[in-house]
C-alpha positions as a Python dict, from the first residue, in 0.01 Angstrom:
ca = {
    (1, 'X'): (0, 0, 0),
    (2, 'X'): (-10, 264, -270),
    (3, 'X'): (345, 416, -146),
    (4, 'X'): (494, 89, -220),
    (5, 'X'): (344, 65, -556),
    (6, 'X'): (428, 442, -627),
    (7, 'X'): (775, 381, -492),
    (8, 'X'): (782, 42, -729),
    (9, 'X'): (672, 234, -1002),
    (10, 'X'): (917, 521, -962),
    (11, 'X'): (1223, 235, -931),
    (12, 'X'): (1090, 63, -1227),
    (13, 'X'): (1075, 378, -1422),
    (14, 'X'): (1430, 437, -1317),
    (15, 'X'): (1601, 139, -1406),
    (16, 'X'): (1426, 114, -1771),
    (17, 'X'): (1519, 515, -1811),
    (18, 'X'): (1888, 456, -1725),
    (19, 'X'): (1893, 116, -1902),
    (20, 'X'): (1812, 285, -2231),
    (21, 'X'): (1989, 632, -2164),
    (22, 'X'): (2322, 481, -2058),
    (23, 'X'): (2325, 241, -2341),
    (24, 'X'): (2255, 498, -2590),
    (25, 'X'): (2490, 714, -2447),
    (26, 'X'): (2737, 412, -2516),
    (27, 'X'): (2667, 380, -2792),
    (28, 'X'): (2714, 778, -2900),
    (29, 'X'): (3059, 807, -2784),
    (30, 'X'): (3172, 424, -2819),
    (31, 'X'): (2964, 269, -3121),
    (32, 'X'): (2843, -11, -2928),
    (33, 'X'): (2736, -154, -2610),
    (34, 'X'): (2721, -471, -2407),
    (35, 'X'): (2383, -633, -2265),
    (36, 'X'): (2616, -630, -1926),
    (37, 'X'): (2619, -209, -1962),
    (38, 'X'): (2234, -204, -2024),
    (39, 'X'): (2172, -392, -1654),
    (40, 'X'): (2410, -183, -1486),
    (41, 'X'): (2302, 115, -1594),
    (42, 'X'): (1981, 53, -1527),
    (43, 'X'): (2095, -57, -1130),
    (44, 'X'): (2276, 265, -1085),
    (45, 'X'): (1964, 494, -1212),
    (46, 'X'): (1781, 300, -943),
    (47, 'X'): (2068, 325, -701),
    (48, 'X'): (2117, 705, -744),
    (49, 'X'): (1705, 740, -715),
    (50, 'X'): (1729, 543, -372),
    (51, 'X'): (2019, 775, -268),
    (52, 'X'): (1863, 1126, -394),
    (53, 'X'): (1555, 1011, -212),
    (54, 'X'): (1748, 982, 108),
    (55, 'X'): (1931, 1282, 81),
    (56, 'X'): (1695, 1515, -131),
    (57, 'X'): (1769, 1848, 152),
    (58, 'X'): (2135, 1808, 35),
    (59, 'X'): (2322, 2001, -182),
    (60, 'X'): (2325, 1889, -531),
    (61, 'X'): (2736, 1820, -499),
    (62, 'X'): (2734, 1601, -199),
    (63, 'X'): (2440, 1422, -381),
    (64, 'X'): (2687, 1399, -707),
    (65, 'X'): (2906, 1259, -532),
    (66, 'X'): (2725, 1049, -341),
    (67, 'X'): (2615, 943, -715),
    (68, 'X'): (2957, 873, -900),
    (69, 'X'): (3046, 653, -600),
    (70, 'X'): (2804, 487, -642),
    (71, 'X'): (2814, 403, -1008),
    (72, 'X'): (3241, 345, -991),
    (73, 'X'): (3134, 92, -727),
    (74, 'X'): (2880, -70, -1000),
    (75, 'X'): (3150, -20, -1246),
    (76, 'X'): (3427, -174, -1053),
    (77, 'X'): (3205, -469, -934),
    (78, 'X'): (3091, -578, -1263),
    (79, 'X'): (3442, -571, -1437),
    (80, 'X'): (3550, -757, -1220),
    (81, 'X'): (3334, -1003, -1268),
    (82, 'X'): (3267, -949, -1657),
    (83, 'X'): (3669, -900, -1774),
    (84, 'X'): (3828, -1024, -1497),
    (85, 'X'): (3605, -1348, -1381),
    (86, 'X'): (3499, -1396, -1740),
    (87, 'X'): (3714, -1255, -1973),
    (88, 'X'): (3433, -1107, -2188),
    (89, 'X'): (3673, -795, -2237),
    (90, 'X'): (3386, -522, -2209),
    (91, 'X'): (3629, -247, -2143),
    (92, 'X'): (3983, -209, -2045),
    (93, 'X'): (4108, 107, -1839),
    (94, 'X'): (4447, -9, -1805),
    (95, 'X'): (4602, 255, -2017),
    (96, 'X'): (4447, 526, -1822),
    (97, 'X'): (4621, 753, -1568),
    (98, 'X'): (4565, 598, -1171),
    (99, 'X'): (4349, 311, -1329),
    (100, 'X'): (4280, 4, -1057),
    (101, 'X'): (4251, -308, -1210),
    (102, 'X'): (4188, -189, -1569),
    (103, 'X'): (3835, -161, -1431),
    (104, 'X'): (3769, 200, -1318),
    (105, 'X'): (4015, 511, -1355),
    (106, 'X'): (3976, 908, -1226),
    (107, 'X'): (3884, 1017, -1528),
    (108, 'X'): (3559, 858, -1564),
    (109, 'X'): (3493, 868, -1244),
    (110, 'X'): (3495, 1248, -1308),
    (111, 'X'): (3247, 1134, -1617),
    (112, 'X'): (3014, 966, -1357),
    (113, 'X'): (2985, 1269, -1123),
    (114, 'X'): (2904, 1498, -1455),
    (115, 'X'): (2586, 1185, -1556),
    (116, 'X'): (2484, 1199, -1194),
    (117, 'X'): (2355, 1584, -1270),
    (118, 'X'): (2092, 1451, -1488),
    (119, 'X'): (2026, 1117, -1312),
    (120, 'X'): (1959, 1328, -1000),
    (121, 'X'): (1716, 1571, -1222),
    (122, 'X'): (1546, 1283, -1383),
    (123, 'X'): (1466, 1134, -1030),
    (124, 'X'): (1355, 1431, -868),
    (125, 'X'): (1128, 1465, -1152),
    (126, 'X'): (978, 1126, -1122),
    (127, 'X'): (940, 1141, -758),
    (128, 'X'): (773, 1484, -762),
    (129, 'X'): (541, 1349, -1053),
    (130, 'X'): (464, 1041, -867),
    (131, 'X'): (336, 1233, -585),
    (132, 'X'): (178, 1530, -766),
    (133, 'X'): (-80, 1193, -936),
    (134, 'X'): (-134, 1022, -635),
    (135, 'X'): (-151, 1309, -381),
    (136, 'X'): (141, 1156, -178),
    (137, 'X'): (-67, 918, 32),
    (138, 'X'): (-395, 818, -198),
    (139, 'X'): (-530, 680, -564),
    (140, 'X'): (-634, 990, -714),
    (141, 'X'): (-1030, 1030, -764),
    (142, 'X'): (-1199, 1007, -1101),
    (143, 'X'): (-1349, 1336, -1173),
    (144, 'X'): (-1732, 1351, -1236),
    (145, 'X'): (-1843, 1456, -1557),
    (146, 'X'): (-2076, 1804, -1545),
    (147, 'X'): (-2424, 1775, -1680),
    (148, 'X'): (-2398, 2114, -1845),
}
């Protein structure tokens, strides 16, 4: 039982951190966001925490990649849906070289792979955190206050 509420804890942590980090980051380079950006940003954290979980003995690359796949996926799936399906016009890649659809391109791509570095960090942090306070398998114990 505690695993799962560790492990719930860890995801939860995940999603807010990338929530907030990719939509400030947005914000930085763009000057604004979209409430769609702050969801899926918070999926891929949690995403890319499930995956570096899985394949934590593997080279940070492979786990990069394993990363921007992951959050091209996310990006082409909710364009789709958000410019394409409903026209709310969130972003448009269409100019860019070997775009698809308008929706994702190469070069961000590329951009994802470089944010999974710290995404990856970030998790690994959390996860050895997480187990460093509980032990790995148990509640930690109050300590006893001496009598000295």
């Amino acid at each position: 039982m505690h695993n799962k509420l560790r492990a719930f804890h860890e995801y939860v942590f995940m999603y807010s951190a990338g929530s907030v980090i990719y939509a400030g980051t947005e914000v930085a380079f763009r000057g604004f966001t979209h409430w769609t950006m702050v969801i899926t940003g918070g999926i891929c954290a949690a995403l890319i925490h499930f995956e570096n979980k899985k394949l934590r003995n593997r080279r940070l690359y492979l786990r990069c990649l394993a990363g921007c796949a992951t959050i091209t996926a996310a990006e082409y799936s909710v364009g789709c849906i958000v410019n394409k399906l409903l026209h709310w016009n969130v972003w448009d890649y269409s100019e860019r070289f070997l775009n698809i659809q308008g929706q994702i391109c190469p070069l961000f791509t590329f951009f994802w792979f470089l944010i999974s570095v710290p995404a990856i960090c970030l998790s690994c942090l959390v996860s050895d955190r997480s187990e460093a306070f509980t032990g790995g398998n148990h509640v930690p114990k109050k300590k006893e206050k001496s009598s000295v």
